[in-house]
C-alpha beads as a LAMMPS data file, in Angstrom:
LAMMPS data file: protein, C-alpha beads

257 atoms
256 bonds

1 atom types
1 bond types

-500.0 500.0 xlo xhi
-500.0 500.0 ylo yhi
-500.0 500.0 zlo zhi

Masses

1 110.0

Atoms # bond

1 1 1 2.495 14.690 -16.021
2 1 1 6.111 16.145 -15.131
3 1 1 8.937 14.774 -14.937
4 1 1 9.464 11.655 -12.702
5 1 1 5.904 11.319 -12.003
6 1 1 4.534 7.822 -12.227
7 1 1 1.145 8.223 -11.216
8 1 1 -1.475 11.355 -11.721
9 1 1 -4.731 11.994 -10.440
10 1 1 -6.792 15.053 -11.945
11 1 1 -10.657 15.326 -10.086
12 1 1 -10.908 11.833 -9.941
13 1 1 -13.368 9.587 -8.256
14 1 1 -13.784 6.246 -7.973
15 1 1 -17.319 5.042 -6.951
16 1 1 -18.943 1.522 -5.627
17 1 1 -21.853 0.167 -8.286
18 1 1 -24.013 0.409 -4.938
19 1 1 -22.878 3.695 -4.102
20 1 1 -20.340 5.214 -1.398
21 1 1 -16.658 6.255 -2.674
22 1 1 -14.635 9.318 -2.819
23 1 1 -14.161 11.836 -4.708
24 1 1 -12.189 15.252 -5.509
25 1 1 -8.703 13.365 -5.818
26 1 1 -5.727 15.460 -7.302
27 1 1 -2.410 14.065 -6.080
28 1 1 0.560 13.346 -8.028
29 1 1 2.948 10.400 -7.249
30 1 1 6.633 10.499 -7.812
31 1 1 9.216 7.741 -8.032
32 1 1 10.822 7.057 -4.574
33 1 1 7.916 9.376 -2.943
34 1 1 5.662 7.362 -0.029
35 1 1 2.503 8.548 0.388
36 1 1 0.182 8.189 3.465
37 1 1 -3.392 7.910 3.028
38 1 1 -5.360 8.791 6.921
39 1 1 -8.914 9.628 7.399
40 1 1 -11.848 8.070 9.390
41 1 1 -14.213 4.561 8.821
42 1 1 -15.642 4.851 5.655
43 1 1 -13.227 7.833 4.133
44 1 1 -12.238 6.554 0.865
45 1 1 -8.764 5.032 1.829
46 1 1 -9.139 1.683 0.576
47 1 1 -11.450 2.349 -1.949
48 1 1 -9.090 4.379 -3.492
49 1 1 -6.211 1.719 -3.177
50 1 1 -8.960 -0.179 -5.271
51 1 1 -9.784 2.011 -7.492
52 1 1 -6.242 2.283 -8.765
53 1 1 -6.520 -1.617 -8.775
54 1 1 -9.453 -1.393 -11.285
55 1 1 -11.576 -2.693 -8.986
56 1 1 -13.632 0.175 -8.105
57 1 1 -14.920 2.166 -11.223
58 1 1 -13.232 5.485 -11.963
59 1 1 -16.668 7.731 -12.579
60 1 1 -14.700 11.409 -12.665
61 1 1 -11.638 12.504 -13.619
62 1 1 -8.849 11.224 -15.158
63 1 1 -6.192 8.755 -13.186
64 1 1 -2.378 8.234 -15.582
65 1 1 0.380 6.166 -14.337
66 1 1 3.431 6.555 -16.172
67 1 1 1.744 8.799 -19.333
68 1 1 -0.828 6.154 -19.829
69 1 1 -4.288 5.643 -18.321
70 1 1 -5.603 3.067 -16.708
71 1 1 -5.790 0.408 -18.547
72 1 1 -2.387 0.622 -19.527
73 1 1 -1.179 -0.423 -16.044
74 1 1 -0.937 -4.095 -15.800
75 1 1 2.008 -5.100 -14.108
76 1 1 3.555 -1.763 -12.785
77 1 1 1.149 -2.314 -9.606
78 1 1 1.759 -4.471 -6.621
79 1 1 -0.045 -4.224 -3.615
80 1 1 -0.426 -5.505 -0.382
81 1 1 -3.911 -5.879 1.274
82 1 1 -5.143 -5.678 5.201
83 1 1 -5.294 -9.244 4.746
84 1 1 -5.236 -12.696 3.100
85 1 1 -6.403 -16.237 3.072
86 1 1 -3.818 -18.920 3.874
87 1 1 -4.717 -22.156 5.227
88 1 1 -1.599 -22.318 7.460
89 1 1 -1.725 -26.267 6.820
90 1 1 -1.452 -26.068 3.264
91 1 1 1.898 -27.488 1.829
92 1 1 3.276 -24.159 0.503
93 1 1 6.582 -22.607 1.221
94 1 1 7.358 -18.891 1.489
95 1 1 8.863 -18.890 -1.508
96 1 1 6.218 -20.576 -3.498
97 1 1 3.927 -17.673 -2.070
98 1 1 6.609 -14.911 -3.137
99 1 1 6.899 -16.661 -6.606
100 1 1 2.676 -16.006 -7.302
101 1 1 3.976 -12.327 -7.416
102 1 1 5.466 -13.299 -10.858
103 1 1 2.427 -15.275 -12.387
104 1 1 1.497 -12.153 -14.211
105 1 1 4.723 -11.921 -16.178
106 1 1 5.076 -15.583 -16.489
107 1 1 1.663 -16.376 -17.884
108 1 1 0.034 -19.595 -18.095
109 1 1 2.697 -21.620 -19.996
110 1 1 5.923 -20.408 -18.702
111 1 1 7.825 -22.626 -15.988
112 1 1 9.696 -19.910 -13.683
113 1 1 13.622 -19.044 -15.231
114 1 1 16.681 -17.472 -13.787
115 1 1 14.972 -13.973 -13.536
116 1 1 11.726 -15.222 -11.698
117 1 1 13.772 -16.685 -9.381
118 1 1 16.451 -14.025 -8.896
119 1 1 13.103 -11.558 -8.599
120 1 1 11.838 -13.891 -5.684
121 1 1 15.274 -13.839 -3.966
122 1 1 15.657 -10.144 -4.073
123 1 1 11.905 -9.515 -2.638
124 1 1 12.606 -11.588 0.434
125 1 1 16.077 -10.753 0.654
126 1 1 14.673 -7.052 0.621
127 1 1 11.916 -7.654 3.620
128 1 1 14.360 -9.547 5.766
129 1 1 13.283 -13.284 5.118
130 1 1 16.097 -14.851 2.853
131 1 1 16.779 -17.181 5.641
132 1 1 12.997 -18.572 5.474
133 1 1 12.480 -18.903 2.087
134 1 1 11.920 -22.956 2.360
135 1 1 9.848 -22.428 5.443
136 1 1 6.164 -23.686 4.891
137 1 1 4.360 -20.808 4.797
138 1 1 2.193 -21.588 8.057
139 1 1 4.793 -22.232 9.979
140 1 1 5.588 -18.203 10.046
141 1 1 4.928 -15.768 12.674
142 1 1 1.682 -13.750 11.511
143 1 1 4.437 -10.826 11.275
144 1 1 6.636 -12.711 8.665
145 1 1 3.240 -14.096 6.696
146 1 1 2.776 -10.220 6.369
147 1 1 6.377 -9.276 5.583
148 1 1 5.985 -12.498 3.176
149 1 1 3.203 -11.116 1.286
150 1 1 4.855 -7.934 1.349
151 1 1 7.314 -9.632 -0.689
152 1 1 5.193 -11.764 -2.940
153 1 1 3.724 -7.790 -4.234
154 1 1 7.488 -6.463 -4.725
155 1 1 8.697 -9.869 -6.959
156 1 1 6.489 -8.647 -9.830
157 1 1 8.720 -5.714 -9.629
158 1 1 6.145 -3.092 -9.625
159 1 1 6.734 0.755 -9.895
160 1 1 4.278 1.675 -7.628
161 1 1 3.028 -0.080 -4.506
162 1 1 -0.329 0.000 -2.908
163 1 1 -0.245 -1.120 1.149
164 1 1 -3.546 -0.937 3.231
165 1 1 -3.011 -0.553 6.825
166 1 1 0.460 -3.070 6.344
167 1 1 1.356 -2.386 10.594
168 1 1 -1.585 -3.398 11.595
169 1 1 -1.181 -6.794 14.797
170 1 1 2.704 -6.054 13.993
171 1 1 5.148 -6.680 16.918
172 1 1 8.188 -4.228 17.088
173 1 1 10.727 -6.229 15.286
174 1 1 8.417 -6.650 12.161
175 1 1 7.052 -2.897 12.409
176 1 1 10.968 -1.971 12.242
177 1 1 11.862 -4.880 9.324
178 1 1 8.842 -3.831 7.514
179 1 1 9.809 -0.181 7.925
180 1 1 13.224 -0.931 6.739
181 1 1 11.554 -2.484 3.324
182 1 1 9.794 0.812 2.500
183 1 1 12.721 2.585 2.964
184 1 1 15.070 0.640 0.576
185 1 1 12.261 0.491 -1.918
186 1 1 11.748 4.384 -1.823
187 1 1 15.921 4.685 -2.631
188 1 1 15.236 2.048 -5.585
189 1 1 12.372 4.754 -6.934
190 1 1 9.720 2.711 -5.756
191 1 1 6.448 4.904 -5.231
192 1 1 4.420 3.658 -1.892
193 1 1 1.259 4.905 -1.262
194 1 1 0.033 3.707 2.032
195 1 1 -3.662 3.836 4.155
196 1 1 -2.355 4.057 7.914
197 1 1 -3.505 5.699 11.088
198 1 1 0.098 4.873 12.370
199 1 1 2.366 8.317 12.910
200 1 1 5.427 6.646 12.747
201 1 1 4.785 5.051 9.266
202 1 1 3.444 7.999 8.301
203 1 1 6.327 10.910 9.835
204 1 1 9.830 8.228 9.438
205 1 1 8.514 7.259 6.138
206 1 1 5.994 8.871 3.892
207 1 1 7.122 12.346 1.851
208 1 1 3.051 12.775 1.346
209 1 1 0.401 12.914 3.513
210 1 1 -3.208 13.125 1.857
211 1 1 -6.576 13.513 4.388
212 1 1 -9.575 11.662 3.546
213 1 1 -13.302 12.078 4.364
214 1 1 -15.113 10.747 1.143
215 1 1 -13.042 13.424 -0.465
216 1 1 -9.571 14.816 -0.450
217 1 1 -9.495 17.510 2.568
218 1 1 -5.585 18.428 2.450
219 1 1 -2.679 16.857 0.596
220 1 1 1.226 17.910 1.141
221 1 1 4.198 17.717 3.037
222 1 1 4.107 15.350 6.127
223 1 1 4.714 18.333 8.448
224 1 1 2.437 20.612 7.532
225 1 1 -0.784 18.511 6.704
226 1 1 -0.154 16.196 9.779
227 1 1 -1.742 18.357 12.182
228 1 1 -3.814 18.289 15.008
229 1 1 -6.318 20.306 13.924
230 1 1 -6.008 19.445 10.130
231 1 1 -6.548 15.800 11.528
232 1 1 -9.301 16.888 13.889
233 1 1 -11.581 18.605 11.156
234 1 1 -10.923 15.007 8.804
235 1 1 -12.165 13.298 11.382
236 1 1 -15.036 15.033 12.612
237 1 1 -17.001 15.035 15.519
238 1 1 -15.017 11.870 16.870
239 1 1 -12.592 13.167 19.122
240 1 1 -8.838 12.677 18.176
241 1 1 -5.272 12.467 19.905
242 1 1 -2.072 12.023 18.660
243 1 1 0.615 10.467 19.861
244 1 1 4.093 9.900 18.731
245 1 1 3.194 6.452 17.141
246 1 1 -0.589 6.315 16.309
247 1 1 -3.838 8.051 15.587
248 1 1 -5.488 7.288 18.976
249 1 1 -9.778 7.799 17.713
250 1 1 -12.353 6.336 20.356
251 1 1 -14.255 3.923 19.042
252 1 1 -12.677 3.427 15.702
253 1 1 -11.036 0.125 14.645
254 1 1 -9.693 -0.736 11.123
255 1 1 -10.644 0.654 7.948
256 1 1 -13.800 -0.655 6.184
257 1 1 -13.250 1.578 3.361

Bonds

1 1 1 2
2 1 2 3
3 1 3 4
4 1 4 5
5 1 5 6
6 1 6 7
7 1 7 8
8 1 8 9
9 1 9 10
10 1 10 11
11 1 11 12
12 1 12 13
13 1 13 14
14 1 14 15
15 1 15 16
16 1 16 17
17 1 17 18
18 1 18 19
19 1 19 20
20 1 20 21
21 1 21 22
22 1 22 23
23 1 23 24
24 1 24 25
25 1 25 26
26 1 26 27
27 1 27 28
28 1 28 29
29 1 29 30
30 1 30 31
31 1 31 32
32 1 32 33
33 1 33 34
34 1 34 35
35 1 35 36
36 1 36 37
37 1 37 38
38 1 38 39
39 1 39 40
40 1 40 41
41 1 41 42
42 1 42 43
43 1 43 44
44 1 44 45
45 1 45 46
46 1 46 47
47 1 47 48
48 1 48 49
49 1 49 50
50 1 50 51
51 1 51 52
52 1 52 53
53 1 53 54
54 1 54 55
55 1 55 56
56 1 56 57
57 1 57 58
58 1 58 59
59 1 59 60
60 1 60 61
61 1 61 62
62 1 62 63
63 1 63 64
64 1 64 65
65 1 65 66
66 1 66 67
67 1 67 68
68 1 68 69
69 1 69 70
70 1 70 71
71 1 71 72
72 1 72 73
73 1 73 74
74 1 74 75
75 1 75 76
76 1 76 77
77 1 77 78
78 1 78 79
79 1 79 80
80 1 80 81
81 1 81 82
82 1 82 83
83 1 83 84
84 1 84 85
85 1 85 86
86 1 86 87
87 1 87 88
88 1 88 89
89 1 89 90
90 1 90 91
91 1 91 92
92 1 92 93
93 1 93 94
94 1 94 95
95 1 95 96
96 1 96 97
97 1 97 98
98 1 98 99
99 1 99 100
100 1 100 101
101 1 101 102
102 1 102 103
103 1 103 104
104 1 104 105
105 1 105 106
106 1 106 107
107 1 107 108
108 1 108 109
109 1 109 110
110 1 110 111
111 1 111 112
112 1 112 113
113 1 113 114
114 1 114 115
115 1 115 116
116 1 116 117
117 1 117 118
118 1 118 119
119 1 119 120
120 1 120 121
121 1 121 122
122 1 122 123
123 1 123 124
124 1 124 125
125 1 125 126
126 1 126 127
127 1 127 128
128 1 128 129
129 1 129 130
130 1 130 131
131 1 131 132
132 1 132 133
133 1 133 134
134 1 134 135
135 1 135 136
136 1 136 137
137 1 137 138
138 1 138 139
139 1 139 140
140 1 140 141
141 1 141 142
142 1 142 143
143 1 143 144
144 1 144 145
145 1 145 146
146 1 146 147
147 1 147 148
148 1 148 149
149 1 149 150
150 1 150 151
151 1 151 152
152 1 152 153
153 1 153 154
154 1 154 155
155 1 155 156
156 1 156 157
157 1 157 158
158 1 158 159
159 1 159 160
160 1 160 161
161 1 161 162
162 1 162 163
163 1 163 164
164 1 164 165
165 1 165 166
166 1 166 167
167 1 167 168
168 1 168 169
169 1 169 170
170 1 170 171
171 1 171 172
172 1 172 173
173 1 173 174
174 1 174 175
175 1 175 176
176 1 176 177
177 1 177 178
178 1 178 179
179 1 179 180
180 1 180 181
181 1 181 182
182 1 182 183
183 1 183 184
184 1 184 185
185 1 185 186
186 1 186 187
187 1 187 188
188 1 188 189
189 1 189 190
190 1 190 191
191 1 191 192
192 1 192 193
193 1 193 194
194 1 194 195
195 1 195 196
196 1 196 197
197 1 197 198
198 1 198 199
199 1 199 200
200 1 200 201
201 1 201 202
202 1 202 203
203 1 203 204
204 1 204 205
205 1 205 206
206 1 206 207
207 1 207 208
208 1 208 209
209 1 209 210
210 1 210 211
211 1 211 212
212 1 212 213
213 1 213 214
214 1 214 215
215 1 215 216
216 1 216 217
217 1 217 218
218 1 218 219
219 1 219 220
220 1 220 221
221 1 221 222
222 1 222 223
223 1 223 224
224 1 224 225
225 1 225 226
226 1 226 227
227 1 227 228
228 1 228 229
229 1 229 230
230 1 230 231
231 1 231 232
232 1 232 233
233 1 233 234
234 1 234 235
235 1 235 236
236 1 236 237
237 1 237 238
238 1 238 239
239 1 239 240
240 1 240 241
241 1 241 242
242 1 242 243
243 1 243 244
244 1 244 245
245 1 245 246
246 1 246 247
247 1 247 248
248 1 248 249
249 1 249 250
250 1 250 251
251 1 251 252
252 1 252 253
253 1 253 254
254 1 254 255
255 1 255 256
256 1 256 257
């Protein structure tokens, strides 16, 4: 891997035990660099989010982060999924969510020190929540449960973070807080790699843009992959527009894979 790089793929696919996946992945990840992941229903987008996860197998190819493989990993991940299960009536403040981000590093016998803390502090100080912290966690806008979980994946201080579809239900001012996150992560050599069918994300944000269709189509530079037409053949026979914000596909809602 050169230098900087914190995550490598080489021909690598990741594949469900029941079949259905992606394949033909070669992409490498630097520190600071956002990458967007865009491609149809059923392209491989979250699966590959997974896969890096280790929760969809790796069957080809090789995947490094850092120098090491795989299993090597723990801890240098966070990630951020479409979505989670809170009972908004559960006791729990936004803090005490942010602070699960730092179970991994503090085990099972640990009470949370000076740097747990500080580490929670800093993640919602960095998504634009510091003044919520003792908030119960219901209590928060669905926009700020997001930017809160957002937070919970950066206070295990991870080198590379995984989003899927983070914008979507997001009003303006939490699309614009939640855009100012990824920024200051990228300029603390964060690497984001995010599934999106949102433009702006994709063009104010990401370095990378990589097309998915079950396999890697195109991978590069925002402003030359991002293309009509590149974005046409991706998708297929569906018919596509693009606007200045979003991927605008008939028919298509959310990602199932």
């Amino acid at each position: 891997m050169g230098e900087g790089v914190v995550l490598g793929l080489v021909d690598a696919a990741f594949t469900h035990p029941g079949g259905g996946g992606v394949h033909g992945l070669d992409l490498e990840v630097h520190a600071g660099e956002a990458v967007a992941l865009i491609g149809p229903n059923g392209a491989g987008k979250s699966t590959l989010l997974q896969g890096l996860l280790g929760l969809v197998p790796l069957t080809a190819g090789t995947v490094d982060f850092g120098g090491g493989r795989m299993h090597a990993a723990s801890g240098m991940i966070g990630y951020l999924p479409q979505s989670a299960d809170f009972d908004p009536e559960f006791p729990i403040t936004l803090a005490q969510v942010v602070m699960q981000g730092r179970y991994r590093r503090l085990g099972w016998l640990r009470w949370p020190g000076r740097a747990d803390r500080r580490a929670v502090a800093d993640a919602l100080e960095t998504v634009g929540l510091a003044d919520r912290a003792k908030t119960r966690f219901g209590e928060l806008s669905g926009g700020q449960r997001q930017r809160g979980l957002l937070a919970r994946a950066l206070a295990g201080q991870p080198r590379v973070l995984l989003l899927d579809e983070p914008f979507n239900g997001l009003d303006q001012p939490n699309r614009d807080a939640l855009m100012s996150a990824l920024r200051a992560l990228k300029q603390r050599g964060v690497a984001v790699i995010v599934s999106t069918h949102d433009l702006e994300l994709a063009r104010e944000v990401c370095d990378t843009v990589v097309l998915l269709n079950g396999r890697q189509l195109a991978a590069g530079p925002v402003a030359s992959v991002l293309t009509l037409e590149n974005v046409q053949a991706c998708f297929g026979d569906v018919n596509v527009e693009i606007d200045e914000h979003t991927l605008v596909v008939p028919d298509h809602h959310g990602d199932g894979a």
